[in-house]
C-alpha positions in Angstrom: 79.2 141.3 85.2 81.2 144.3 86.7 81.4 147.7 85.2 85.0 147.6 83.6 83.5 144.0 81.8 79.8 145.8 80.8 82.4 148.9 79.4 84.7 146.2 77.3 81.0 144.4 75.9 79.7 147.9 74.7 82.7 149.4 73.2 83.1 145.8 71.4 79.4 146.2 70.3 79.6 149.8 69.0 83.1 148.5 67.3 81.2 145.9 65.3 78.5 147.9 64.6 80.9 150.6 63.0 82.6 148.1 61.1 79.7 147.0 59.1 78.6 147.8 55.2 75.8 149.7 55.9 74.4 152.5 58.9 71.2 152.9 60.4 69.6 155.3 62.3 69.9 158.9 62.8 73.0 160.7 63.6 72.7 164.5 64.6 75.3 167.7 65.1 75.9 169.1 68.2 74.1 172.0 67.3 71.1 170.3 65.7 71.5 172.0 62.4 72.1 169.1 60.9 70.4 165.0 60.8 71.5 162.6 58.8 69.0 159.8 57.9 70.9 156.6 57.1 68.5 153.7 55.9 70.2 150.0 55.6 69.7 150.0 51.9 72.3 152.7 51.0 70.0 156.1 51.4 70.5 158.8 53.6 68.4 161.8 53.5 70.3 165.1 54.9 68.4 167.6 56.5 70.5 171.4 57.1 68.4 173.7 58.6 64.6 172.6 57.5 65.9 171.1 54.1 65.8 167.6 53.4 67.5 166.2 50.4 68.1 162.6 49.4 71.6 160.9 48.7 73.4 157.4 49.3 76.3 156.6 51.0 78.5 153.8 51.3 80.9 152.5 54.1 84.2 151.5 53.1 87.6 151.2 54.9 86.4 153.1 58.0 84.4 156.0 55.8 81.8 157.2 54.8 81.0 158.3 51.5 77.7 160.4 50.5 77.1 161.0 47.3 74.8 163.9 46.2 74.4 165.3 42.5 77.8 163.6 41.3 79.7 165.3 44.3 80.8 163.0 46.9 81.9 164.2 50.8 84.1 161.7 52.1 83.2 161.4 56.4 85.5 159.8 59.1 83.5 156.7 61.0 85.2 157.1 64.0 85.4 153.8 66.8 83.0 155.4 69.3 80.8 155.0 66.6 80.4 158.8 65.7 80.8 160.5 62.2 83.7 162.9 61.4 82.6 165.2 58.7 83.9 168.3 57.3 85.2 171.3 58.8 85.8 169.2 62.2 81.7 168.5 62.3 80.9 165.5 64.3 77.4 163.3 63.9 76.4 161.6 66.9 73.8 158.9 67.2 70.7 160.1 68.1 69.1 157.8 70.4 65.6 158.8 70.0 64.1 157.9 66.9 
């Protein structure tokens, strides 16, 4: 398998995996201040700065939704597979877990 095919198979992968229901795994800021837990069954537990708190989430219509205390932040699940949140914050999948 050549490069440009290996590059077409990933970006197809990371497509699909977007596309699904439900996220899993951790997803970090560029600065660290920020990790966002996602478990498959709808929880994510925020961490900011040492703090941890638990919400859900749902993925719908390429976003996703956390919901905390009644108050829901509506995030951007971009293709690449990263997480557009607010004030131009992007998550990216941490791949150490």
């Amino acid at each position: 398998m050549n490069i440009r095919q290996t590059c077409i198979v990933v970006g197809l992968v990371w497509l699909l995996a977007a596309c699904g229901k439900n996220l899993d795994g951790v997803y970090k800021d560029d600065l660290g201040l920020q990790k966002y837990e996602f478990q498959g069954n709808g929880t994510v537990y925020v961490s900011t700065m040492g703090v941890t708190r638990e919400a859900t989430y749902l993925v719908e219509d390429k976003k996703v939704k956390i919901t905390n205390d009644g108050e829901t932040i509506i995030y951007d699940l971009n293709e690449d597979g990263t997480i557009k949140g607010p004030l131009g914050m992007t998550l990216r999948p941490d791949p150490v877990k």
